[in-house]
C-alpha atoms as a printed R data frame, in Angstrom:
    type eleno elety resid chain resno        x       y       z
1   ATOM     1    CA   UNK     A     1  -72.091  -5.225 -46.250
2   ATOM     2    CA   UNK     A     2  -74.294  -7.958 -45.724
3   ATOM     3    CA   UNK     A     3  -72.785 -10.844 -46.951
4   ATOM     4    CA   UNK     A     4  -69.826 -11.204 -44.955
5   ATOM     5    CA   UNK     A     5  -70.905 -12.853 -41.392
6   ATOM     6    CA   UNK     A     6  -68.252 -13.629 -38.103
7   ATOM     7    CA   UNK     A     7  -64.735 -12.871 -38.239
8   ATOM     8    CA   UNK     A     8  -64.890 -12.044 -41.725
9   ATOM     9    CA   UNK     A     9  -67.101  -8.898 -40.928
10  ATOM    10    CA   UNK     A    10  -64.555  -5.752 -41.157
11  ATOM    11    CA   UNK     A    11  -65.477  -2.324 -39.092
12  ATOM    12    CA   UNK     A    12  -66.128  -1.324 -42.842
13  ATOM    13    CA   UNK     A    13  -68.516  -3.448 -43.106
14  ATOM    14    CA   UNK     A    14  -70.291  -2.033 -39.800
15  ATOM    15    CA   UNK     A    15  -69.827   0.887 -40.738
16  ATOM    16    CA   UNK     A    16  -71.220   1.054 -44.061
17  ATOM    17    CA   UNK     A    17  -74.342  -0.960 -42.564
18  ATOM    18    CA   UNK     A    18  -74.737   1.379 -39.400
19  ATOM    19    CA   UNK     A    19  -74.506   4.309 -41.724
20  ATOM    20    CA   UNK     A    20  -77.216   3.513 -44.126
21  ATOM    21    CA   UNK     A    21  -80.009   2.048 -42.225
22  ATOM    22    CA   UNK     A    22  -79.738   4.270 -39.059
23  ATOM    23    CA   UNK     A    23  -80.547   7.181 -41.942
24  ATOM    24    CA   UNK     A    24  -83.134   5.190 -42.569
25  ATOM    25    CA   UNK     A    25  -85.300   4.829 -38.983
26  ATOM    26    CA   UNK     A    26  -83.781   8.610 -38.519
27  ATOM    27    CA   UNK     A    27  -86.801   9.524 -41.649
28  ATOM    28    CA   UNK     A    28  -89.238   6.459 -40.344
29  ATOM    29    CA   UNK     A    29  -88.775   8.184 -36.894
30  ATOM    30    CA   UNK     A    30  -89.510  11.946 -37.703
31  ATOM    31    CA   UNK     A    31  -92.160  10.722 -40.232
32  ATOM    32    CA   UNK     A    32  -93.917   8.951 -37.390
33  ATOM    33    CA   UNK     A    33  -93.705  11.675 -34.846
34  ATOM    34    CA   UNK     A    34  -94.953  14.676 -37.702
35  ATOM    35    CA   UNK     A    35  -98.035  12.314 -39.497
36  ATOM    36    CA   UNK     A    36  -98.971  10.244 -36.059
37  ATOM    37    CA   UNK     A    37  -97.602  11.638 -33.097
38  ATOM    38    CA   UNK     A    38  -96.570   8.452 -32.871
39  ATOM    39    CA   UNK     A    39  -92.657   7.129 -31.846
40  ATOM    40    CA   UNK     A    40  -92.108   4.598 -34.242
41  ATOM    41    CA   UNK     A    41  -88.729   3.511 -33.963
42  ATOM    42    CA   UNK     A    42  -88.344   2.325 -30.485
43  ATOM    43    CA   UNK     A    43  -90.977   1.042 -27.994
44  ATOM    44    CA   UNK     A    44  -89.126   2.477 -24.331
45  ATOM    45    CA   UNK     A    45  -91.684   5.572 -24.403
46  ATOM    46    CA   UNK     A    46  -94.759   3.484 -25.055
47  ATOM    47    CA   UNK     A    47  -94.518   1.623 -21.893
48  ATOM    48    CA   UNK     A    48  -94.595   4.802 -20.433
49  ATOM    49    CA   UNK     A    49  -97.498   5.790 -21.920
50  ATOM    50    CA   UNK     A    50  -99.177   2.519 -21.589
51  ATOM    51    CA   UNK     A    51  -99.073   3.333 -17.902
52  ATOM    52    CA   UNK     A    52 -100.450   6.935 -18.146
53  ATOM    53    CA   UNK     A    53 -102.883   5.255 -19.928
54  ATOM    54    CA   UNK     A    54 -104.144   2.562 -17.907
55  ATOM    55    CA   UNK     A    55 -104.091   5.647 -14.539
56  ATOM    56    CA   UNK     A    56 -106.270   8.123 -16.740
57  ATOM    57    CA   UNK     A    57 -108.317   4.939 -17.322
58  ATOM    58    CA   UNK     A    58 -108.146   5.147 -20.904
59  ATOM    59    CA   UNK     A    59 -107.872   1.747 -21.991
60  ATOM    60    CA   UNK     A    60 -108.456   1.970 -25.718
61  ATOM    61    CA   UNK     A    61 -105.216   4.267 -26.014
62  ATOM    62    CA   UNK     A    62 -103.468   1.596 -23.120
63  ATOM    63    CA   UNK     A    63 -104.351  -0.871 -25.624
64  ATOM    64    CA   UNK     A    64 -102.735   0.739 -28.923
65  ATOM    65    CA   UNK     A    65  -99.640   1.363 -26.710
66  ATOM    66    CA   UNK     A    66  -99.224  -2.362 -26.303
67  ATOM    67    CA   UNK     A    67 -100.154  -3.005 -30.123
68  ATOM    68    CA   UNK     A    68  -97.818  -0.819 -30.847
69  ATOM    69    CA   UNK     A    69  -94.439  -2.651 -28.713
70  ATOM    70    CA   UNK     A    70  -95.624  -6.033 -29.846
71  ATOM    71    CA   UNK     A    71  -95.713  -4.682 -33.333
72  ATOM    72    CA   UNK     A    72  -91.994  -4.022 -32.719
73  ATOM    73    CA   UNK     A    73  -91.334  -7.284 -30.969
74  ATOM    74    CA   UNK     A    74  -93.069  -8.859 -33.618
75  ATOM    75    CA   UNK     A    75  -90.746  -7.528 -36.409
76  ATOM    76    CA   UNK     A    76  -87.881  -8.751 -34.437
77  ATOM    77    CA   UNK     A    77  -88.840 -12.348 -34.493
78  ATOM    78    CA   UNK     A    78  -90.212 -12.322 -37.830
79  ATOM    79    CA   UNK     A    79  -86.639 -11.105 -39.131
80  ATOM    80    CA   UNK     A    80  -84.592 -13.431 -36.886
81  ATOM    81    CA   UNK     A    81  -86.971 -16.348 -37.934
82  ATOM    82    CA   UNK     A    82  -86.898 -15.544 -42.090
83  ATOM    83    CA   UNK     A    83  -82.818 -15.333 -41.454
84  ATOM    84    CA   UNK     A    84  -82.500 -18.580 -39.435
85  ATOM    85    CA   UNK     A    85  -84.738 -20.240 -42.644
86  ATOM    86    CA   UNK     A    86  -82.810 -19.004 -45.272
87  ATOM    87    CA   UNK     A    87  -79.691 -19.152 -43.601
88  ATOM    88    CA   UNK     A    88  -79.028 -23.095 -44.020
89  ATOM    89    CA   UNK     A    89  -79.898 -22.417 -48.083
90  ATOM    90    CA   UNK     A    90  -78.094 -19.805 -48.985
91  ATOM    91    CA   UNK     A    91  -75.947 -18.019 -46.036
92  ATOM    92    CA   UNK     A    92  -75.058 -14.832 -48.210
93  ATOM    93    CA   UNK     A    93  -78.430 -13.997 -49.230
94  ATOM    94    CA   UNK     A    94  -80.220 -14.838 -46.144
95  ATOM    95    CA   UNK     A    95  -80.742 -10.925 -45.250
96  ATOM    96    CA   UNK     A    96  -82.936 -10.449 -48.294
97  ATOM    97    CA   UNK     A    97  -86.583 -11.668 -47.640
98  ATOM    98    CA   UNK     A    98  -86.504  -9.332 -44.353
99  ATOM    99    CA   UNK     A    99  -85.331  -6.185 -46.433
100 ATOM   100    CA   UNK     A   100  -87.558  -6.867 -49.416
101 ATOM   101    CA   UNK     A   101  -90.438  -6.551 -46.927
102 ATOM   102    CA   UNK     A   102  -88.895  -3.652 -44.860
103 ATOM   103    CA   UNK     A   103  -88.938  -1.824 -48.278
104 ATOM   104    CA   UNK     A   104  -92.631  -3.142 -49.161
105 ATOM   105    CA   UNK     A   105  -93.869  -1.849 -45.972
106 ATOM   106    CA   UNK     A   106  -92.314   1.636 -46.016
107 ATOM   107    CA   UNK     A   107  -93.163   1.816 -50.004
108 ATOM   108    CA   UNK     A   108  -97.114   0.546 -49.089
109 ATOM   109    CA   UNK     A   109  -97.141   3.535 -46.023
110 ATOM   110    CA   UNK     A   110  -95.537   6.291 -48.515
111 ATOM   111    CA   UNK     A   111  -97.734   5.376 -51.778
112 ATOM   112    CA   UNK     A   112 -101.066   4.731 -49.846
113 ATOM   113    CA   UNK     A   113 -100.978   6.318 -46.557
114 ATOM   114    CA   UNK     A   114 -103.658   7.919 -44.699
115 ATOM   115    CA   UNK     A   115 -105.912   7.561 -47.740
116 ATOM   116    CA   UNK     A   116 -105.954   3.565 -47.111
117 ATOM   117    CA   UNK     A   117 -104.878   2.794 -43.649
118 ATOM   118    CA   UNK     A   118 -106.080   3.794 -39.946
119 ATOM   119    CA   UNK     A   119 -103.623   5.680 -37.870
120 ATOM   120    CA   UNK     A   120 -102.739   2.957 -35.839
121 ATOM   121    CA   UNK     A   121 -101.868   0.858 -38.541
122 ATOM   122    CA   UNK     A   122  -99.764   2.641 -39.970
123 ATOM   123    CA   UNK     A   123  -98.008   2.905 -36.437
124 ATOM   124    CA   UNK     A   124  -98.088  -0.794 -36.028
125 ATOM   125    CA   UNK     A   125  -96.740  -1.617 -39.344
126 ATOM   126    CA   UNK     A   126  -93.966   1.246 -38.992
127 ATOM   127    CA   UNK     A   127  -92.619  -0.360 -35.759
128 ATOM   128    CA   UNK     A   128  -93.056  -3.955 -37.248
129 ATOM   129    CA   UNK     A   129  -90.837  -3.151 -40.025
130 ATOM   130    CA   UNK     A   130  -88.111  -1.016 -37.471
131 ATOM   131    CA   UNK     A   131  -88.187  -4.078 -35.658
132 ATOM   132    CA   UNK     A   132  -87.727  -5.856 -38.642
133 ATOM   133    CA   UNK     A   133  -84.396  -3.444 -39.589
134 ATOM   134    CA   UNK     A   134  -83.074  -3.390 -35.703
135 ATOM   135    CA   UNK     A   135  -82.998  -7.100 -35.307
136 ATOM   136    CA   UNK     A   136  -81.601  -7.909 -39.350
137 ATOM   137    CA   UNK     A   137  -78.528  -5.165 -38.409
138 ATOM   138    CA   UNK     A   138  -78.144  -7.102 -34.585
139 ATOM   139    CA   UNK     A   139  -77.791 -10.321 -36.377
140 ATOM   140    CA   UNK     A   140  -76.189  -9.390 -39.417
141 ATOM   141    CA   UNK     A   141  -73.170  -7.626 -37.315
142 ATOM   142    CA   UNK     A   142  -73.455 -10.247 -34.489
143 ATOM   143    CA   UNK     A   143  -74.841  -7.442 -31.912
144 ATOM   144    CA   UNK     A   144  -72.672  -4.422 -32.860
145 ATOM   145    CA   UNK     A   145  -74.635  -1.958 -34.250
146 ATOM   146    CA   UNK     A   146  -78.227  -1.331 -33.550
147 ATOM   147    CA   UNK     A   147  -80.297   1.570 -35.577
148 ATOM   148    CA   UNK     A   148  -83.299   2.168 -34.446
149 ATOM   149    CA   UNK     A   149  -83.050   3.707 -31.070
150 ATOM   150    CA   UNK     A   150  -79.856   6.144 -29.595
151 ATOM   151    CA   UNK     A   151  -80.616   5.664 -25.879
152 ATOM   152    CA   UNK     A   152  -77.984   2.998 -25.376
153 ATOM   153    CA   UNK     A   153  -75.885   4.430 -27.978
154 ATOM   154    CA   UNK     A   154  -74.989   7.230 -25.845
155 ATOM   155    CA   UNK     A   155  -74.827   5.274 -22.676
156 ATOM   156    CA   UNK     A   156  -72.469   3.279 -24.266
157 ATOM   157    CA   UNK     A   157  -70.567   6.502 -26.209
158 ATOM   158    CA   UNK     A   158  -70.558   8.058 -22.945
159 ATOM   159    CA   UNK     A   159  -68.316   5.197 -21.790
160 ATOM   160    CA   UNK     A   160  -66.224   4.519 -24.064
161 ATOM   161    CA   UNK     A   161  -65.053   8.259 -23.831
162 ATOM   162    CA   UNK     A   162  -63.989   7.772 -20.549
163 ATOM   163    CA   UNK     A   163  -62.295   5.006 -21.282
164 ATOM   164    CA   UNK     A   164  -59.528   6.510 -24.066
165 ATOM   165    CA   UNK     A   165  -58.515   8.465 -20.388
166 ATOM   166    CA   UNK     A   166  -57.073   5.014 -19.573
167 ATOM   167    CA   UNK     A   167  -56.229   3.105 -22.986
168 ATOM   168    CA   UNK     A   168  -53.770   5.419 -24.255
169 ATOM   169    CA   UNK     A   169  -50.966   3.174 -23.690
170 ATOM   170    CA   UNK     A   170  -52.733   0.040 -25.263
171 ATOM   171    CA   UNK     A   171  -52.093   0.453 -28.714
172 ATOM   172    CA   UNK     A   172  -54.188  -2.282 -29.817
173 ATOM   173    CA   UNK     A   173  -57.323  -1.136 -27.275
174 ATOM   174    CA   UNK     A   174  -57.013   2.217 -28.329
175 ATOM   175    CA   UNK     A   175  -57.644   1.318 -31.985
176 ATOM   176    CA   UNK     A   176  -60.568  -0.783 -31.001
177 ATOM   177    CA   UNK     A   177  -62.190   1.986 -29.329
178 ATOM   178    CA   UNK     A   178  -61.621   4.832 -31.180
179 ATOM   179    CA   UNK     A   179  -63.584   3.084 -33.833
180 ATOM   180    CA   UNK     A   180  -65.963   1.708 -31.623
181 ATOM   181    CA   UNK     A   181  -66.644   5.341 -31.195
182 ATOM   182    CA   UNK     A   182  -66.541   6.332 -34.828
183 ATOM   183    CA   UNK     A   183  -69.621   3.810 -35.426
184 ATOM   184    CA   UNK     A   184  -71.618   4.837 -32.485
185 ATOM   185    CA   UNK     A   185  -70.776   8.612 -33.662
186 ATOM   186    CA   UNK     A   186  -71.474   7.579 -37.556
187 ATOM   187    CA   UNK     A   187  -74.998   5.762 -36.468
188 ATOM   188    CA   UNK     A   188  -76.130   8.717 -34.137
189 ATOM   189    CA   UNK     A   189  -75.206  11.610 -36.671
190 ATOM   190    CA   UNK     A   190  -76.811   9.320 -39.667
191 ATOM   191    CA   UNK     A   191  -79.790   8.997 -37.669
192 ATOM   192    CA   UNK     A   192  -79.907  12.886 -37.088
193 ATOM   193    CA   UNK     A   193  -79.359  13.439 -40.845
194 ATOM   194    CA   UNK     A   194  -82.525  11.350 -41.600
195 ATOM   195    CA   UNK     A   195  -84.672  12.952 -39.451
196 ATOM   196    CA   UNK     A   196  -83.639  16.560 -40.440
197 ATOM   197    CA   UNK     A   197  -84.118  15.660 -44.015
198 ATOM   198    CA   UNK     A   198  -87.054  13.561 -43.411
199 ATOM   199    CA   UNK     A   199  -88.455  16.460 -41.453
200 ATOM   200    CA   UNK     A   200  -87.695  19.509 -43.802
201 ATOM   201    CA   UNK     A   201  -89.036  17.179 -46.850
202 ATOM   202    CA   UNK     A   202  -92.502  15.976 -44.907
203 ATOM   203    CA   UNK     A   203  -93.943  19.623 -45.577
204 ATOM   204    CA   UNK     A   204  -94.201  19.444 -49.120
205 ATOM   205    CA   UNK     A   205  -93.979  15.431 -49.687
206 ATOM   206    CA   UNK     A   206  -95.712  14.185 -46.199
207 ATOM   207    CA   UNK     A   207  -95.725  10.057 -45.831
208 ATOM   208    CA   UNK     A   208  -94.215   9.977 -49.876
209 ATOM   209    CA   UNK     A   209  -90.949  11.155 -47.349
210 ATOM   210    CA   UNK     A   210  -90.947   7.277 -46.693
211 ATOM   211    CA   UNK     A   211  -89.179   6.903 -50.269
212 ATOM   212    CA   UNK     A   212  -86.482   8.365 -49.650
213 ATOM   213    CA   UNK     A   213  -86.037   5.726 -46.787
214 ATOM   214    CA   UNK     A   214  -86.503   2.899 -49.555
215 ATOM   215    CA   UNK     A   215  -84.520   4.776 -52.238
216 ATOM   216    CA   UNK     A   216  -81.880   3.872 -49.309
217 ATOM   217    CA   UNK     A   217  -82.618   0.066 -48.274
218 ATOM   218    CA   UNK     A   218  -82.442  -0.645 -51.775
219 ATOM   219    CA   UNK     A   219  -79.382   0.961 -52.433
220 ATOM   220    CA   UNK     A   220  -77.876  -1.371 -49.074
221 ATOM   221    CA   UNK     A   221  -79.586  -4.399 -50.858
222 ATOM   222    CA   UNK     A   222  -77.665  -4.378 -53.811
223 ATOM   223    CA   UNK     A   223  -74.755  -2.599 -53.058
224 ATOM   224    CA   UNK     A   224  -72.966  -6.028 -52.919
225 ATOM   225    CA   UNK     A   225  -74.247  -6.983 -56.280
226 ATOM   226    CA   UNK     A   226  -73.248  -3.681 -57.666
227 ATOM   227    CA   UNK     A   227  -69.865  -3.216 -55.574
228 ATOM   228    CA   UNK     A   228  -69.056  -7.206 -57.076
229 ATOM   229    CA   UNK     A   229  -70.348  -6.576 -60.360
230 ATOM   230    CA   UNK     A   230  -68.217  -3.117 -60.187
231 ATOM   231    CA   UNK     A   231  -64.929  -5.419 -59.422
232 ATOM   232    CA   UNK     A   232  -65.732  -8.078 -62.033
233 ATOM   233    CA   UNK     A   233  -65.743  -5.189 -64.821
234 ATOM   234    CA   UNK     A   234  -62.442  -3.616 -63.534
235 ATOM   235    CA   UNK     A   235  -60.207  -6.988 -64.096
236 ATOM   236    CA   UNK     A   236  -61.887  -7.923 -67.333
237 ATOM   237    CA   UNK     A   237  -61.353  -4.442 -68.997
238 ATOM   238    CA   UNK     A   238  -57.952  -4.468 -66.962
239 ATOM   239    CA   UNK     A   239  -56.800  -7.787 -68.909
C-alpha cells in the first residue's frame, strides 16, 4: 500500500490507501468540529474566517486562523521533507517516520486532551498532523488521491461523470475512468463513514474517539508487513 512507488503503484494500491486514511481525517474532522468548533482537516474556511476576523477587528481570533493554516502547511512540508530524507536510505520504508508521528499526535490529543492542552493547540496540532496525512498520501500515490478535504473531490467527480457521456467507445478510457470514479467515490464515502462513526462515538468517548483513527493508521502501517508475512506463511506451509 505504501511500498510500491511509480508505475508499480496498482489502483489497488490507491484504493486501499484512499480508503483507510480518508476514514481517518473523516473522525479527525467531526472530532474537531464537536470538541473545538474548529475545521481541522482543511484550511479553505479559515481564510474565510481570517477575514471576518480582521473586519470585526478581532485580531486575536484573525491570528489563530492563520496559526491554524500554517499549522497545516507546516505538516505538509514536514512530511514531504522526512520522505525526501529517508527516501535515499531506504525507499520502501520512507512513509514511516511521518505516520509514526501522525499516530503520536492523534494518540497524545485522545489520551490527554483538554485536560493538558489549550484549545488552540489542539487545533494546531490536529491540522499539523492532517497536513502531515494529505501530503504523505499526495506523494505516496504521486498526486492521486488526497484525504483530507472533498471540495475538489467533487469538482473533479462532477467531471469525470460527464465525461463517461463521451468515452463509451474508448474501451481503454472508459476503464480508466470508471475507476477514477470508484476512488473518488471510495475516499468521499470513507470519509463520511468516519465522521458518522466518529460523531455517534464522541458522546460517550469524546477526544478518546481519536483512537479509533490510530487503531486505523496503524493497521495501514503494517498492513504490508502483515499482508508479506501472510504470503511468506502460505508457500512454506504450502511446500
Amino acid at each position: 500500500m505504501f511500498r510500491h512507488r511509480g508505475k508499480s503503484r496498482t489502483f489497488s494500491h490507491n484504493l486501499r490507501l484512499a480508503s483507510m486514511l480518508s476514514f481517518v481525517a473523516g473522525i479527525v474532522n467531526v472530532c474537531g468540529v464537536m470538541a473545538l468548533k474548529v475545521l481541522t482537516t482543511n484550511i479553505t474556511g479559515h481564510f474565510a474566517y481570517f477575514s471576518e476576523e480582521i473586519a470585526l477587528q478581532r485580531y486575536s481570533f484573525a491570528l489563530a486562523s492563520l496559526l491554524y493554516i500554517f499549522a497545516f502547511f507546516l505538516g505538509a512540508f514536514v512530511s514531504n521533507l522526512l520522505i525526501e530524507i529517508f527516501i535515499r536510505r531506504n525507499a520502501s520504508f520512507s512513509y514511516v517516520l511521518p505516520m509514526t508521528l501522525e499516530i503520536f499526535l492523534l494518540s497524545s490529543i485522545a489520551l490527554l486532551g483538554m485536560a493538558y492542552y489549550d484549545t488552540r493547540l489542539i487545533a494546531c496540532i490536529l491540522l499539523f498532523a492532517m497536513g502531515l496525512q494529505n501530503a504523505l498520501v499526495t506523494k505516496v500515490s504521486n498526486s492521486v488521491v488526497r484525504t483530507t478535504h472533498l471540495t475538489g473531490l467533487f469538482t473533479d467527480l462532477g467531471i469525470e461523470l460527464s465525461q463517461l457521456f463521451f468515452q463509451r467507445n474508448n474501451k481503454l478510457n472508459f476503464k480508466k475512468l470508471m475507476q477514477s470514479i470508484g476512488l473518488k467515490l471510495s475516499i468521499i464515502l470513507c470519509f463520511f463513514s468516519g465522521c458518522l462513526l466518529g460523531g455517534v462515538l464522541f458522546g460517550s468517548l469524546q477526544l478518546h474517539t481519536l483512537l479509533w483513527a490510530v487503531a486505523v493508521l496503524l493497521i495501514a502501517l503494517f498492513y504490508d508487513y502483515i499482508r508479506l508475512r501472510y504470503f511468506y506463511l502460505k508457500r512454506k506451509f504450502k511446500h
